[in-house]
Backbone as CSV, one residue per row, in Angstrom:
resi,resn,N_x,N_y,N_z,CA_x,CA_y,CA_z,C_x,C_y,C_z
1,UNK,-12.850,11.735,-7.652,-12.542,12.644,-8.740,-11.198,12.254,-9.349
2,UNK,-11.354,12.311,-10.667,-9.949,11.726,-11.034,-9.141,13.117,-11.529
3,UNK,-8.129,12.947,-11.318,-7.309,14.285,-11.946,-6.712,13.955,-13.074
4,UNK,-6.523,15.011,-13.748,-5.740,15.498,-15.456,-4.611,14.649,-15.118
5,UNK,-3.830,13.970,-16.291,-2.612,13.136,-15.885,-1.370,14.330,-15.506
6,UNK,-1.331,15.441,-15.821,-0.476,16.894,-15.591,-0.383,17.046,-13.964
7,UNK,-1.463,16.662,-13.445,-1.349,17.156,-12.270,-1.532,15.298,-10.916
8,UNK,-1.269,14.512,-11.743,-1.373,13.341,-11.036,-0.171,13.052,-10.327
9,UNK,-0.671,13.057,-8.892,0.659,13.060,-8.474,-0.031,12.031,-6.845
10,UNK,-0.313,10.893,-7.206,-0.798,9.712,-6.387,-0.159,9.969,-5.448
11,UNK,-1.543,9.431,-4.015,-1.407,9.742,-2.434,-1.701,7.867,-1.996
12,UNK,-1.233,7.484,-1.242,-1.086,6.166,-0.699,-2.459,6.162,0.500
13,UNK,-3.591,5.483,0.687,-4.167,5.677,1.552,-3.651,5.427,2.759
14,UNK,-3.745,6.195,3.971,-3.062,5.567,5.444,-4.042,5.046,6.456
15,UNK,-5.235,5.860,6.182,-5.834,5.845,7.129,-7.171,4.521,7.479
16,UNK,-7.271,3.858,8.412,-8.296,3.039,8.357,-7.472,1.642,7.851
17,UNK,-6.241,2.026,8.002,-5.387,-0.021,7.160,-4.510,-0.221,8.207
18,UNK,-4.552,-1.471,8.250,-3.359,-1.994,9.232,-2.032,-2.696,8.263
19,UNK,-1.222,-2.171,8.722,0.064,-2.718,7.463,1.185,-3.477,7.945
20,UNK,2.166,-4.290,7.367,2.705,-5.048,7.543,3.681,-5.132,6.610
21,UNK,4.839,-5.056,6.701,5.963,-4.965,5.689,6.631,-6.446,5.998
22,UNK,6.814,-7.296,4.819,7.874,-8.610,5.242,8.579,-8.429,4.104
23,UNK,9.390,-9.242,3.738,10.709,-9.050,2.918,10.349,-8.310,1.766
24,UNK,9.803,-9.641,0.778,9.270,-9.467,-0.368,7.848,-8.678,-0.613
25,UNK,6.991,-8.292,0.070,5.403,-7.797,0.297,4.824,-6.951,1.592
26,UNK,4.301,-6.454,1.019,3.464,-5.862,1.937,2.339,-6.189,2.665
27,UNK,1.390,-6.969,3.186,0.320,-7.160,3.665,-0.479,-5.849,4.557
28,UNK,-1.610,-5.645,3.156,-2.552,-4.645,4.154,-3.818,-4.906,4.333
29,UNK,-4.699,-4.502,5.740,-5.653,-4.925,6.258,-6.745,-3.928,6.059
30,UNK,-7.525,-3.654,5.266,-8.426,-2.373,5.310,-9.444,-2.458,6.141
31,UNK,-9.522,-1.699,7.481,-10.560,-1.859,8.291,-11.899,-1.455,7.952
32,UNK,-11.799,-0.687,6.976,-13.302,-0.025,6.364,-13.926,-1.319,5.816
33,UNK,-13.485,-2.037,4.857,-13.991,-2.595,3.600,-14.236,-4.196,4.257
34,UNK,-12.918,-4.467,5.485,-12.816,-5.866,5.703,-11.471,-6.773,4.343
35,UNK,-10.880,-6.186,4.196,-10.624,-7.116,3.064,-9.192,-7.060,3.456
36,UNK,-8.209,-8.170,2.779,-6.935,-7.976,2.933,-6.418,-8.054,1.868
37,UNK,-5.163,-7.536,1.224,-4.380,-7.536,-0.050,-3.194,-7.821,0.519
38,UNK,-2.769,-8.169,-0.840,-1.197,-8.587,-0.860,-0.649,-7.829,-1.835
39,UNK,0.441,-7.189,-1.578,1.056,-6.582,-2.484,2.688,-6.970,-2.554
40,UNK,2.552,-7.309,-3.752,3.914,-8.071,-4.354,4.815,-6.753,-3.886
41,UNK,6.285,-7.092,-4.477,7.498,-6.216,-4.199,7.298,-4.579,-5.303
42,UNK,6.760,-5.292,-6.355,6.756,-3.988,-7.293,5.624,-3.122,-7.066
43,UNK,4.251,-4.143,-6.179,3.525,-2.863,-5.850,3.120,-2.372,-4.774
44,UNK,4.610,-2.862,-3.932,4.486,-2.188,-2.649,5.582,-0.788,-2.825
45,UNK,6.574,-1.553,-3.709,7.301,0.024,-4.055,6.055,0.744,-4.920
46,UNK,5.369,0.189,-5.645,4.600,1.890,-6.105,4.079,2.186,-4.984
47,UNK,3.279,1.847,-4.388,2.351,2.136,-3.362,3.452,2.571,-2.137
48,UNK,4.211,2.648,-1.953,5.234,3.322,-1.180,5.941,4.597,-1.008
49,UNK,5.842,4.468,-2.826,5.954,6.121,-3.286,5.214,6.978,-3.710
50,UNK,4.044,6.503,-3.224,2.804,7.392,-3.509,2.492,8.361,-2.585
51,UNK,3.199,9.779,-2.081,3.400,10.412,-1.271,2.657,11.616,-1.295
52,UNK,2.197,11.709,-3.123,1.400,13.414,-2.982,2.214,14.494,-3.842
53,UNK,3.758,13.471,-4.119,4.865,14.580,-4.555,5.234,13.981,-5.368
54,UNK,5.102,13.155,-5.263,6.353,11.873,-6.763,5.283,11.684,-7.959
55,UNK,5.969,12.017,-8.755,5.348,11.898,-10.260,5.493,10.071,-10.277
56,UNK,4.572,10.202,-11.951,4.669,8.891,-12.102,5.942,8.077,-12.805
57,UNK,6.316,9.110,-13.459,7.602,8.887,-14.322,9.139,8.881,-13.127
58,UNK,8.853,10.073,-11.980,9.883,9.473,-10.972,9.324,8.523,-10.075
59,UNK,8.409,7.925,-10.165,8.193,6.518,-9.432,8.738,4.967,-10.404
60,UNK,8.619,5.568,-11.349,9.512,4.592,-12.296,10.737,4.486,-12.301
61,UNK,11.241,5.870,-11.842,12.660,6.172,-12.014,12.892,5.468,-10.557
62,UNK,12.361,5.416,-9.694,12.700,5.069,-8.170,12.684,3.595,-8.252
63,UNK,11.481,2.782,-8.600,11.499,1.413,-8.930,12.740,0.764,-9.975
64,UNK,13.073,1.463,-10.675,14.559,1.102,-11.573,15.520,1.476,-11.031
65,UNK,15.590,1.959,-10.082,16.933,2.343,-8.933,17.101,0.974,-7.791
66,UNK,15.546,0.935,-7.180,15.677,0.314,-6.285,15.710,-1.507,-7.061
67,UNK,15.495,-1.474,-7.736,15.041,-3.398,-8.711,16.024,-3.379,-9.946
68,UNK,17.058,-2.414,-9.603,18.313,-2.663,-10.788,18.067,-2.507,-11.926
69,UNK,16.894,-2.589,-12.535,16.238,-2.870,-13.775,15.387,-1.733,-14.543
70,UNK,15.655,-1.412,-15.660,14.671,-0.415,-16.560,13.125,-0.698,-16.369
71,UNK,12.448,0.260,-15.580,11.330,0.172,-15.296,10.428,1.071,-16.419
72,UNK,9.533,1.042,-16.794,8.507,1.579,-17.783,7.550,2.215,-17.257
73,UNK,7.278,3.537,-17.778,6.167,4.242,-16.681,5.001,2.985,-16.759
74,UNK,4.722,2.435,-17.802,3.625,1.520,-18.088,3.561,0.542,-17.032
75,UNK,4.275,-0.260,-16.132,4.434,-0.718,-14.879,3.851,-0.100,-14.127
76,UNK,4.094,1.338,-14.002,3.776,2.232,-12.563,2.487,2.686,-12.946
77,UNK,1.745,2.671,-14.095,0.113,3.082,-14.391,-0.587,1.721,-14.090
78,UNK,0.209,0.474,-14.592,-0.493,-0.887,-14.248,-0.600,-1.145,-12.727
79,UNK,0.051,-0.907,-12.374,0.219,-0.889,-10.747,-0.946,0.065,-9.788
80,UNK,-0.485,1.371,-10.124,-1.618,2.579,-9.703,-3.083,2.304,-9.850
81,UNK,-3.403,1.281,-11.183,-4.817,0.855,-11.649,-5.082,-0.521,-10.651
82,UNK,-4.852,-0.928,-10.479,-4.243,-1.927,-9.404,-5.120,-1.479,-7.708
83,UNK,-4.135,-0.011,-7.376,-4.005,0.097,-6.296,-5.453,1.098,-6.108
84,UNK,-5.505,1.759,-6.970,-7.050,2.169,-7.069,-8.130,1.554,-7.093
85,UNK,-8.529,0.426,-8.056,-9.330,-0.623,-7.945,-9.538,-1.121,-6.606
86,UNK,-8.655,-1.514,-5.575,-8.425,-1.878,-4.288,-8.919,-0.427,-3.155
87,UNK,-9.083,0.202,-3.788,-8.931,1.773,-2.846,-7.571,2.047,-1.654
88,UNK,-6.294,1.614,-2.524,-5.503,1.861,-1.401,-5.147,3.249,-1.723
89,UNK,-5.457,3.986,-2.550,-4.886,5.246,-2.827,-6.128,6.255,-2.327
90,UNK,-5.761,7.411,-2.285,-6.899,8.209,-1.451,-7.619,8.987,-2.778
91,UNK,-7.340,9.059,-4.054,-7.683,9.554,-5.054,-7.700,8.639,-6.073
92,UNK,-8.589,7.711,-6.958,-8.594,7.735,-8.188,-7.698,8.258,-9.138
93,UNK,-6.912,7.174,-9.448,-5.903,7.541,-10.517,-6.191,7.255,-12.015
94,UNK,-5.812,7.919,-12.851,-6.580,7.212,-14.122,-5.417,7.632,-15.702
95,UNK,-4.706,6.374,-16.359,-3.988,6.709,-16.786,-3.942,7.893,-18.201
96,UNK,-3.753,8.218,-18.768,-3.790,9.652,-19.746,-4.710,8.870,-20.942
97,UNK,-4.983,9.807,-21.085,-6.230,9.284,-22.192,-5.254,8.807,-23.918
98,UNK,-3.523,9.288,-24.074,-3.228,9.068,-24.844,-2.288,7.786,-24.974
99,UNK,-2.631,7.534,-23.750,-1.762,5.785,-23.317,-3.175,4.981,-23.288
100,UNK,-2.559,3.784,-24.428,-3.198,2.732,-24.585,-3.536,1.845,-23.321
101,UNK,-4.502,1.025,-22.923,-4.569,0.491,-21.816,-3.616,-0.966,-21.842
102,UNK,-2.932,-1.675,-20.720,-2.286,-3.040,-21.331,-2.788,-3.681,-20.439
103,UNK,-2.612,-4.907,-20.907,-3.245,-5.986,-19.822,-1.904,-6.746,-19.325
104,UNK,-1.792,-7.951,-18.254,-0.559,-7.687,-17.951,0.147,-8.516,-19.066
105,UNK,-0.631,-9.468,-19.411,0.143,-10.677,-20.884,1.083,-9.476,-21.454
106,UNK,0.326,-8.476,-22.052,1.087,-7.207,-23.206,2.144,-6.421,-22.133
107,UNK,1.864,-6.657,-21.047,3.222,-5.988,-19.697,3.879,-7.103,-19.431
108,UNK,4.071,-8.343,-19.501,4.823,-9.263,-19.453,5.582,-9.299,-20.604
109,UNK,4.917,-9.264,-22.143,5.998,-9.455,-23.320,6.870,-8.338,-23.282
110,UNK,5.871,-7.113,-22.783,7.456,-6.068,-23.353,8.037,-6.273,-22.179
111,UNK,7.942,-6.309,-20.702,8.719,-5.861,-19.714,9.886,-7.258,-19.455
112,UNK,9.374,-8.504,-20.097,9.618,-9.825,-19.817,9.934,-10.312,-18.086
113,UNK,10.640,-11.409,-17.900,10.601,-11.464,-16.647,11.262,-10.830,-15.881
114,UNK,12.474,-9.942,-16.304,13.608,-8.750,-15.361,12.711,-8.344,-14.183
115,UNK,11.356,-8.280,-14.217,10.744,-7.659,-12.796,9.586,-8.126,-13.104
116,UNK,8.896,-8.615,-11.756,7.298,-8.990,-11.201,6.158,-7.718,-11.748
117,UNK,5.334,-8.266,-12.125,4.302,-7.348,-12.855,3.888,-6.633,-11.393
118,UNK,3.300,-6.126,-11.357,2.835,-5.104,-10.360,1.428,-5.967,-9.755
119,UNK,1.298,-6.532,-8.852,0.258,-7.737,-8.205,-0.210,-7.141,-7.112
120,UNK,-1.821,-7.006,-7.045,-2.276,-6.985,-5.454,-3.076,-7.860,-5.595
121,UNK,-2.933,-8.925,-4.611,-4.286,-10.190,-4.777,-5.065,-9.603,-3.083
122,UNK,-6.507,-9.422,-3.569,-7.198,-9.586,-2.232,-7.945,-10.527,-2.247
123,UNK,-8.231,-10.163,-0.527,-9.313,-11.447,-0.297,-10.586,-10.753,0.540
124,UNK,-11.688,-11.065,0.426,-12.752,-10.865,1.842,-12.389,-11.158,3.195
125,UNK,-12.191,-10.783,4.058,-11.905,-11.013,5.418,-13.079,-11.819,6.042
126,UNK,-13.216,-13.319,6.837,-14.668,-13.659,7.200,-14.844,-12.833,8.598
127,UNK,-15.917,-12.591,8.689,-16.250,-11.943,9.862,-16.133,-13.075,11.108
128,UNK,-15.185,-12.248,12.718,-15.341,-13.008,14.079,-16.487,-13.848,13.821
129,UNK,-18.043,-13.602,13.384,-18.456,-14.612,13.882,-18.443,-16.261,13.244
130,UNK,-17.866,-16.193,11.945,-17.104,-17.551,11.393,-16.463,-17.928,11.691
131,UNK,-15.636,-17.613,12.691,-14.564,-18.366,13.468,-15.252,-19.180,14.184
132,UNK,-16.643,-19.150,14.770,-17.216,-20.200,15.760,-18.143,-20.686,15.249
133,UNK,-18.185,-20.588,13.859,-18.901,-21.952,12.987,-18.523,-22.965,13.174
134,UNK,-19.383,-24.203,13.459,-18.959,-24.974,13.305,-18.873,-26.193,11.895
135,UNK,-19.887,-25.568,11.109,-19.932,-26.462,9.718,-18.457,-26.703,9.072
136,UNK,-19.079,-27.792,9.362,-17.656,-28.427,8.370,-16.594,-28.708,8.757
137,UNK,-16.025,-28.562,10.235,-14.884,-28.781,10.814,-14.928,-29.877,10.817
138,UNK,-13.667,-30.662,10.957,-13.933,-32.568,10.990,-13.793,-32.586,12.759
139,UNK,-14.720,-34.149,12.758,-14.559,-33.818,14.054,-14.371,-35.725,14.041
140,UNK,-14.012,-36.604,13.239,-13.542,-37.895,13.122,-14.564,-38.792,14.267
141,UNK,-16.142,-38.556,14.613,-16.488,-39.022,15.319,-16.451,-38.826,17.039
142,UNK,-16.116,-37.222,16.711,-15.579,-36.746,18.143,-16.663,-36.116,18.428
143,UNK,-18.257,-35.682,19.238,-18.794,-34.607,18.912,-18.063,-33.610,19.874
144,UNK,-17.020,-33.557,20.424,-16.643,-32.676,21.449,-15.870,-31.514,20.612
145,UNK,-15.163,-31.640,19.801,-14.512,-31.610,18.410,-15.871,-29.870,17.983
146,UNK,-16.717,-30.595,17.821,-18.059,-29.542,16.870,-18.528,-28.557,17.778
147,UNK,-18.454,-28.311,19.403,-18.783,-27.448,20.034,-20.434,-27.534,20.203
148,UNK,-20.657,-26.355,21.203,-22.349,-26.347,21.124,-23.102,-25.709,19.861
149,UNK,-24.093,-26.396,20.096,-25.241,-26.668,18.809,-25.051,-26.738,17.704
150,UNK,-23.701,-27.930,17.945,-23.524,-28.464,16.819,-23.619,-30.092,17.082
151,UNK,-23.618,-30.740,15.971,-23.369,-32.281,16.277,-22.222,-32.668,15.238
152,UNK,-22.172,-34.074,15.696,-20.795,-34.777,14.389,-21.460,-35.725,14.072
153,UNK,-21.495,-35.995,12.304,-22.579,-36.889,11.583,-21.579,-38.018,11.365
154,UNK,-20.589,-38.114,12.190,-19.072,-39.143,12.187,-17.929,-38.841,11.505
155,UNK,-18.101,-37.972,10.482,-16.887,-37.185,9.467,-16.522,-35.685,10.208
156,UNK,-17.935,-34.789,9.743,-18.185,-33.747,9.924,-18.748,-32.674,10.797
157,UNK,-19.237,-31.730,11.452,-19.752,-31.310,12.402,-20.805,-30.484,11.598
158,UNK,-22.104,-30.753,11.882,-23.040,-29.711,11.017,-24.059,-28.719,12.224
């Protein structure tokens, strides 16, 4: 359900992710879905302050405190669209019907480079049992290299 932008006041999902904070990013693991994201610096601070209480306009105000730099609510809706698409938020966020949508090219010219666009790259997680595939591992003529029921065609292990 998406809520009125009046009453949007974005929740960070907790539950079901395994998380990981390193300098610059966040790395989270969603155990539901299998998938992993990366979340750059700007959208681990949104996704940080997504508490249930912080508006979107003081999540802007918090990201321009913490990144030195004049932040644009338009960052923190690009971001939120972002983090929804991904389901890291526990609600569907959806920006006001009287804000134009931007893509990030049109969030790069106005915001220029002073701050990282708001980035989550995911990926599919392969499932344990691809780890004991053996296609395709090189095995240089080794078949010991390819494991059982596999062979080595002298390059490869199929």
């Amino acid at each position: 359900m998406v809520k009125s932008s009046a009453q949007q006041l974005p929740i960070a999902r907790k539950e079901g992710l395994l998380v990981e904070t390193l300098p610059d990013e966040v790395l989270v693991y969603d155990l539901d879905r299998k998938k992993a994201h990366c979340l750059n610096q700007t959208a681990a601070l949104i996704w940080q302050h997504c508490d249930g209480r912080t508006s979107v306009s003081e999540i802007a105000l918090a990201l321009s405190d913490h990144l030195n730099a004049p932040i644009d609510e338009e960052v923190v809706w690009y971001g939120l669209n972002h983090l929804s698409k991904t389901r890291l938020l526990e609600e569907e966020v959806a920006r006001p019907g009287e804000l134009p949508s931007v893509s990030r090219r049109d969030l790069i010219r106005k915001i220029g480079l002073a701050v990282s666009v708001p980035l989550v790259i995911s990926v599919l997680a392969p499932q344990a049992s691809a780890a004991n595939s053996c296609f395709g591992r090189l095995c240089a003529g080794n078949p010991s290299v390819c494991g059982a029921g596999c062979t080595c065609n002298g390059t490869t292990c199929q």
